[in-house]
N, C-alpha and C positions, 0 to 999 in steps of 0.2 A: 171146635174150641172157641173160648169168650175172648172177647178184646183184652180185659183185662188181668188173665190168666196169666200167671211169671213161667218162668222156666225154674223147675226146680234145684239144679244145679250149676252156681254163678262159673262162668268163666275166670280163670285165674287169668292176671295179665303177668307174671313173671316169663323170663323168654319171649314175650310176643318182638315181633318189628316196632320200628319205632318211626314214623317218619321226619324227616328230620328238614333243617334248611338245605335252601339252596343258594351259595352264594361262590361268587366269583366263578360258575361253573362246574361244580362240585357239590354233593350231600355233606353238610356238615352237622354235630350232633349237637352244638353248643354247650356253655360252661353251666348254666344252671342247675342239671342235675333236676327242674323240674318235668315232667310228663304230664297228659292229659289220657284217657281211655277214648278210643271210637269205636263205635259199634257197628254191628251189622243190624240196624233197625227191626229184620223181617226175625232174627232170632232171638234177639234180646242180648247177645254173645257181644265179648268184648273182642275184638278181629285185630288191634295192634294200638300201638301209643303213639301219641305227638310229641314231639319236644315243646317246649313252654321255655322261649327267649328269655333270660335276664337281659337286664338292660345291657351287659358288656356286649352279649350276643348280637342282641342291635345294630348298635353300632358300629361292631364290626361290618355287617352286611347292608349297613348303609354308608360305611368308606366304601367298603367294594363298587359300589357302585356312583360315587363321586368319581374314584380315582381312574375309572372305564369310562365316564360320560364324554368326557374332553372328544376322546379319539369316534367317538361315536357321531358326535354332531359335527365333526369336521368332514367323515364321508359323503360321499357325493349323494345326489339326491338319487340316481340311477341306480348305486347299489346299495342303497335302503332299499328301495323296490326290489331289488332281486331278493332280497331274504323274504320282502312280507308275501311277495310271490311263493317261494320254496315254502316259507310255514304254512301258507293256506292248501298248498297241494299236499303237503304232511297230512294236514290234521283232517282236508276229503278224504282221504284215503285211509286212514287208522280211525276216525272219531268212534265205529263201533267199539273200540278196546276204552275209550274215554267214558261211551255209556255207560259200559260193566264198574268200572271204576266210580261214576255216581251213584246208580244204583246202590252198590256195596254197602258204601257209608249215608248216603241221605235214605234211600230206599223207596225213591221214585221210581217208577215202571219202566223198562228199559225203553219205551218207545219213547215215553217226556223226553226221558236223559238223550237220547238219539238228538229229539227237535231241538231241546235247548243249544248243543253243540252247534247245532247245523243254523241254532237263532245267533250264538256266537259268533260261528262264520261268515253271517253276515256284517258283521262290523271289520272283520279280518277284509275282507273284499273293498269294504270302502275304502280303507286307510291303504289297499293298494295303489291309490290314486293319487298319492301321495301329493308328486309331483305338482300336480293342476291344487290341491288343494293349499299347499303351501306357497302359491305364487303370490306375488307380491303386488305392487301397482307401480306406476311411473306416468308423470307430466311434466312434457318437455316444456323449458320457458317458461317456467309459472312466475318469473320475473325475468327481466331484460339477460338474458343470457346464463339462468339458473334453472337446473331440472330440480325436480322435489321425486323422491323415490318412497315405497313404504316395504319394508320386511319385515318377514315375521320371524322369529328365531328361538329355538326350545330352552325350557326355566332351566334345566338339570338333573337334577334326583325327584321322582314323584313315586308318592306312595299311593297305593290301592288299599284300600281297606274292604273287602268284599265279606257277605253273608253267606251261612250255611244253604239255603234254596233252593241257589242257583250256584253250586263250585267251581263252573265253567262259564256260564253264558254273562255272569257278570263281571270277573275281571275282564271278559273279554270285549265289555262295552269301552273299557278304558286301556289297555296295555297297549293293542295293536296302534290306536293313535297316538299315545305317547311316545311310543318308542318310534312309527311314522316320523313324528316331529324332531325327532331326534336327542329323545330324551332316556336317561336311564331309570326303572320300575323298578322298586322294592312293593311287594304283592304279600299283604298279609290276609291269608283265608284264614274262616272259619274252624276253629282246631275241630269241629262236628265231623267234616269232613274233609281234609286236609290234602290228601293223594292227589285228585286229579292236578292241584297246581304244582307236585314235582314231575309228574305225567306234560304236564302243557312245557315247564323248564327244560326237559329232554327235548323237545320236539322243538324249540326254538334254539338250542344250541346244532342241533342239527340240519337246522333249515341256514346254518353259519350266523347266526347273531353272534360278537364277539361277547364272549365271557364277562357276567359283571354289566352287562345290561339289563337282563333279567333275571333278577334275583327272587328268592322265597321267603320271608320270614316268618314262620311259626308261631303260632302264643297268643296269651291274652291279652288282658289292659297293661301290664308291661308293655308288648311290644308295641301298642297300637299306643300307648304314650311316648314311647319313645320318638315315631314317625311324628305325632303329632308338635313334638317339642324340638326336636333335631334343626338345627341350622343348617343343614346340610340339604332337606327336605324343603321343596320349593314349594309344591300342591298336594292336596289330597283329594283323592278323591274317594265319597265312602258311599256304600248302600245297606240300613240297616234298620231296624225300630225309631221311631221318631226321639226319644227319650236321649238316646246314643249320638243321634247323628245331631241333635243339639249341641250336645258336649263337645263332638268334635267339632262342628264349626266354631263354638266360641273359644276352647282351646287351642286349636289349630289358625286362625286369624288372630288371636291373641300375642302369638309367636311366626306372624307377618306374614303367611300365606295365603296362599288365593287356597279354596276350598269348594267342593259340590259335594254337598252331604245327601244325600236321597232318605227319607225317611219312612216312617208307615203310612199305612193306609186302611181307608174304609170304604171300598168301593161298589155303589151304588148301582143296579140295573133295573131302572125305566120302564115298565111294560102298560102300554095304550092300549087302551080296550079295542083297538082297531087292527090291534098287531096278528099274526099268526100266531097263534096259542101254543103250536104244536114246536114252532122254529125258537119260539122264547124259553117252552119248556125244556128242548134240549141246549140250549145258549146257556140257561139259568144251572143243568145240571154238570155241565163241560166246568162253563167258569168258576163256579162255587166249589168242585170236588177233585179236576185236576189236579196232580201231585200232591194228593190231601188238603190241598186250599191252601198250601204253604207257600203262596205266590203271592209279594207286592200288589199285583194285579187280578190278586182272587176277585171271584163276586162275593161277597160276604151278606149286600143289604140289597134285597129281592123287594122294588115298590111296585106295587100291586096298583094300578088308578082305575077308579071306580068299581063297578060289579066283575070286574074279572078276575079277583081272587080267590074264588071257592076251585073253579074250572083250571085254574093255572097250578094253582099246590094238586089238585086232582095229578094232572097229569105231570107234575114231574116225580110224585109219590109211586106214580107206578114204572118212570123211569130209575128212578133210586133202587128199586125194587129188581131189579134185573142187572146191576152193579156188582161186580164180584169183586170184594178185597183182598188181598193177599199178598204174595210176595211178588216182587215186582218183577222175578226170572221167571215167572211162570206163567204170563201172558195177562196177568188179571186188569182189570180196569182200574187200580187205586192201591196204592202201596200204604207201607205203614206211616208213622209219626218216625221225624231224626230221633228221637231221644223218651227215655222213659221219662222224664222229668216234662216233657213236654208234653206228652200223650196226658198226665196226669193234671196238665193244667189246662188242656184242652178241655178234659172231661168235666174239673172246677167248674167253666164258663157254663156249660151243658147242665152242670147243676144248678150255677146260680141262676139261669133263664127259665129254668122248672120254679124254683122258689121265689123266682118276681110275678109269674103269672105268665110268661108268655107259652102256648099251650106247642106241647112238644109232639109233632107230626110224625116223625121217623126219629128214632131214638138211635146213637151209634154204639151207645155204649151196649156190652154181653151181647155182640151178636155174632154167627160165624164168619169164619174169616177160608182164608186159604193160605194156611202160614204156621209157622210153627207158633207152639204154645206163648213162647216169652217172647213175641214179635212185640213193637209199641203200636198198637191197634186200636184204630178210632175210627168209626166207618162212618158212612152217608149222614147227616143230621139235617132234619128240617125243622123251623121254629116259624111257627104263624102268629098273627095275633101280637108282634114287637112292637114295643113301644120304646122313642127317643130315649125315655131314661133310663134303659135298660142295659146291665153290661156286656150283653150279648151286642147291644147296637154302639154302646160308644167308647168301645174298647177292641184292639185288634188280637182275634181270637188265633191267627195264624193257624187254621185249622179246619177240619170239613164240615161248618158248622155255615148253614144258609139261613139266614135270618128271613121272613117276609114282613114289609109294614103294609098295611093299607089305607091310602090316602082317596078323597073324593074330587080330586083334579090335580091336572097338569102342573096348574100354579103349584101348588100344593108339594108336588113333586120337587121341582125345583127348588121350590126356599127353603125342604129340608135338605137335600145336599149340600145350597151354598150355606146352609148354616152351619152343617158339620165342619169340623176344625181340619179334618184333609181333602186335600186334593188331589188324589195322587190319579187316578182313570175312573172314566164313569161309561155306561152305556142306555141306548133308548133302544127298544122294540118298537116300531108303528112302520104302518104304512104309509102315513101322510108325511109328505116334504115337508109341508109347512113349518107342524110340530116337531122335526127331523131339525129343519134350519132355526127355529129359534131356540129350541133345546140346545145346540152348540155353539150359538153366540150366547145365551142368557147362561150357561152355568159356571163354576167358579170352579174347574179342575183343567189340569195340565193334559188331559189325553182323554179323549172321546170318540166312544162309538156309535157308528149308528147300524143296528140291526149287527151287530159284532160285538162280544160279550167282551174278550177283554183284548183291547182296542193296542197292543204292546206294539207301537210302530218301525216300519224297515231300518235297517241301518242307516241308510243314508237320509231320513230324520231324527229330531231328539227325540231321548225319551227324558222323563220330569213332569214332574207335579209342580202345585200349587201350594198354598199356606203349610200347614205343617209335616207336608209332605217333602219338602225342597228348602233347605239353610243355603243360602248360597244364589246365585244368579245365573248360573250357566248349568244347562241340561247336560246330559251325557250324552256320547255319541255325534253322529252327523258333523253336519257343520260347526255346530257349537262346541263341539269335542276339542276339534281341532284348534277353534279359538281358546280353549282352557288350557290348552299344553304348549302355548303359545307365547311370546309378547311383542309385540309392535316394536318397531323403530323404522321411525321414519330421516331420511338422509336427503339433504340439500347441498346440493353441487353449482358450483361455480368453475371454471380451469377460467382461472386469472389471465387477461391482459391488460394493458399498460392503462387502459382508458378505466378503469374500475379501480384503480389507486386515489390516494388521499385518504386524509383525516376525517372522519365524519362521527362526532358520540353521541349522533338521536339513535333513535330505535331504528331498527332496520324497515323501511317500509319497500313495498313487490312494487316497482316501479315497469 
């Protein structure tokens, strides 16, 4: 069967399930009365509905969670720990039922969906540390008989605004340290795929989170303006298309919030004619085609420096070649597209890079697959011969589509990255430290590989880009996490005796 073959008879959605909110502890279905369809990508089939929030909807399930934050950030910091301990051992223990559950709706291979969880749970582990993370400072006597103290202490209501790619592993860059800090999360995913986050809401009321700390809200630009305008809503934190994640941070700072909007990207991999030809080809093939390339951190722009590009497309054309797509329950290397409307824009790009002239190496589109007919099917694509103004090169294809340029030096290499407008991960192939260490001081992106294609760092680092990758100043995750769900106050103590009275109205100066 062809990529682009339908299924001949559509799925009805009347009766389907519907998945609905989760708020104050409970699936609610809301008042709107709208839905959305999600599919099962590998069949083209529509598998159940979303609710789509009205704005009432909203806000109901962002009081739920004002009027839970109070009692939440007053608990001890020891039994915070015990829940983000109990949810981490939950979701060891159950995350194969979380895979099935991405797979279903994105249509990633159940081994991605396994790793992403298990990249999620890394950030669950950090924010168990709660404790050491949220200590504070103290300097005794910083004047005659005055300590100065600093804490740090949680905003209140934060919303998550996450994308369809990742259903799991990226709220989970943000909830576990919010809610760590002692903060209550409104989590609006993706209506693509919707499930795993009332999947993650079960398992966090069972690990004992009190009710109405983590909540779900459902839906489109309703909901996600609702968060973004709510007085009630202190941060946002979003990961999405650069376009988007503009809007939210000017909308969302507009109406006083702190913000980390994470945007697109176009990410670049380095290959030195000195490199290992054979380590790059399979680096270039992993990064560029994992989960369809529907990753932030796909490889999407393959620079070729000097005579090594006939011998490097050589050899990862006969690695493409031994790729099997299909459905992602049946073992294959590469699942489908989320969405027929996506598959169909994927293939756009793939045409327009045929009609600029860049010569098309491995074609994805009509080719077989291992999936049923009406899957959203876009397999392997290799483009040589890319050039800068091409919209296969400066537009993000979110899709399996590996572009190559070829340039005649290292220079070369880098001033077209830093000229590109994102920043979001880049990587180098070589053997030489040298051009290893000035490659990641000289270039202009937030996360850097070297001989590592895409370079998506441990939890207890950030993850963040650069220029149009990143609205906002603070990374996700890590240390920096913790500072975004955060605010300072610092406390100056005196206990008053008799020798420190009197009148005095200059400024106070630290004697």
């Amino acid at each position: 069967m062809t990529a682009t073959q339908q299924a001949t008879t559509p799925t009805a959605t009347t009766d389907l399930p519907v998945v609905g909110h989760w708020i104050d502890g409970a699936i609610g279905a809301g008042t709107s009365g709208r839905a959305a369809d999600v599919y099962d990508p590998a069949t083209g089939q529509v598998t159940k509905r979303v609710a789509l929030a009205s704005r009432e909807d909203a806000d109901a399930v962002i009081a739920a969670a004002a009027k839970a934050w109070p009692a939440w950030r007053d608990i001890s910091l020891a039994r915070r720990t015990q829940v983000l301990f109990a949810f981490r051992e939950l979701l060891n223990a159950r995350k194969a039922e979380l895979a099935e559950i991405i797979t279903s709706e994105h249509g990633k291979v159940l081994a991605d969906a396994l790793g992403e969880v298990s990249r999620g749970q890394e950030i669950v582990e950090f924010a168990c540390g709660l404790s050491h993370l949220l200590k504070g400072g103290q300097t005794e006597n910083a004047s005659t008989g005055v300590d100065v103290s600093s804490i740090r202490q949680p905003l209140g209501v934060v919303g998550v605004i996450s994308p369809f790619n990742f259903p799991a592993m990226v709220p989970m860059w943000f909830f576990p340290m919010a809610i760590a800090a002692g903060n209550a999360v409104v989590l609006k995913p993706s209506e693509k795929d919707p499930s795993a986050s009332l999947w993650l809401a079960r398992l966090w009321q069972e690990a004992g989170l009190p009710d109405g700390i983590f909540n779900v809200l459902q839906g489109d630009k309703v909901a996600v303006d609702a968060l973004l305008e709510s007085p009630s809503v202190k941060a946002i934190s979003f990961v999405g298309s650069t376009p988007i994640a503009r809007y939210v941070y000017e909308v969302a700072t507009q109406h006083g919030k702190r913000v980390q909007a994470l945007g697109g990207a176009k990410n670049h991999m380095v290959v030195l004619p000195d490199a290992d030809l054979d380590l790059a080809a399979d680096a270039a093939v992993n990064g560029g085609f994992g989960s369809a390339g529907e990753r932030c951190m796909a490889v999407s722009a393959l620079v070729a420096v000097d005579t090594i590009a006939d011998e490097l497309i050589g050899k990862i054309k006969e690695r493409i070649a031994g790729l099997r797509t299909g459905d992602g329950r049946r073992g294959c290397d590469m699942g489908p597209l989320v969405t027929g409307a996506h598959r169909d824009k994927v293939v756009g790009y793939i045409e327009q890079g045929v009609a600029a002239g860049a010569e098309l190496v491995v074609d994805g589109r009509d080719k077989l697959v291992d999936g049923p007919v009406g899957g959203f099917w876009v397999t392997p694509t290799l483009f040589d011969k890319v050039t800068t103004d091409m919209s296969i090169y400066t537009e993000e294809i979110f899709g399996p589509v590996l572009s190559v340029l070829r340039v005649k030096t290292f220079d070369e290499a880098i001033d077209m990255i830093n000229a590109n407008p994102y920043g979001n991960g880049t990587a180098i192939f070589t053997n030489d430290g040298g051009a290893a260490r000035r490659f990641q001081h000289d270039v202009e992106v937030g996360m850097v590989g070297i001989n590592v294609p895409v370079p998506v760092p441990v939890g207890y680092y950030s993850f963040g880009g650069w220029k149009n990758s990143l609205f906002g100043d603070t990374h996700a995750h890590g240390t920096e996490g913790m500072h975004f769900f955060t605010r300072g106050k610092v406390v100056t103590t005196r206990w008053l005796d008799p020798s420190h009275g009197g009148i005095n109205l200059g400024f106070p100066q630290n004697v």
